[in-house]
KOLZA-785441 format. One record per residue (C-alpha): residue in one letter; x, y, z. Coordinates in steps of 0.5 Angstrom, whole numbers, plus 500, padded with zeros to 3 digits. Example, Ala and Ser with C-alpha at 12.3 -4.5 7.8 and 13.67 -1.06 7.14 Angstrom:
REM KOLZA-785441
A525491516 S527498514 
REM end
This chain:
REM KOLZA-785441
X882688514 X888687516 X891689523 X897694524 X902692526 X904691534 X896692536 X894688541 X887686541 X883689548 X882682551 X877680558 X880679564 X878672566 X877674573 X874680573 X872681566 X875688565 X877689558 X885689558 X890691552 X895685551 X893681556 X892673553 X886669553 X883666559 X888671563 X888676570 X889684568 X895685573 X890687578 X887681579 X894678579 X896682584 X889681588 X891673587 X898673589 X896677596 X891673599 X895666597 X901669601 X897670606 X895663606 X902660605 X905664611 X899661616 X900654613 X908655613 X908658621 X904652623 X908647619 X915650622 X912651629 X909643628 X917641624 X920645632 X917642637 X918634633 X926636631 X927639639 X925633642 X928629637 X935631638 X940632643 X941640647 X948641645 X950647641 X951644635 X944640635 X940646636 X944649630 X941644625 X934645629 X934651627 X935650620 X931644619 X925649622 X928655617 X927650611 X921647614 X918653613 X922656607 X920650602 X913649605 X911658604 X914656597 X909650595 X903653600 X904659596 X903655589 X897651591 X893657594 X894661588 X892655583 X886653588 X883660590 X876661587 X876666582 X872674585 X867674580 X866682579 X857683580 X854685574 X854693574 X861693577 X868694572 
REM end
């Protein structure tokens, strides 16, 4: 029988199993996505703070204390920690292990 057109079949999420109107296959429904994107910000900003306090300290006590060196301190420290949140945010997302829901929960 042939479908009509636009519909959607109500796929699983991969993540939590909830059965979701045009989701593709092997993907989270926007809840799970979102739940992801949360907790790999949270690691990215540890991880991005600890790597811009590290780049502070080495770039401080590498470069001469005049105004205009503290300047280009400071932006290296705010792209230290601007290029490292963006990839740590990535990788986190990527490496987090799925939250499988429990058997009777969806």
């Amino acid at each position: 029988m042939p479908s009509p057109a636009g519909w959607q079949p109500e796929v699983p999420c991969a993540e939590c199993g909830r059965r979701v109107a045009g989701l593709g296959w092997a993907e989270r429904c926007p809840e799970c996505r979102w739940r992801r994107e949360r907790r790999a910000s949270r690691i990215a900003s540890r991880i991005s703070l600890l790597a811009a306090a590290l780049a502070a300290v080495y770039v401080f006590s590498r470069l001469r204390t005049t105004s205009t060196g503290r300047l280009w301190a400071a932006l290296i420290v705010l792209a230290v920690y601007l290029m490292v949140r963006r990839i740590a945010q990535k990788v986190a997302y990527q490496a987090l292990p799925d939250e499988r829901a429990a058997p009777g929960e969806q």
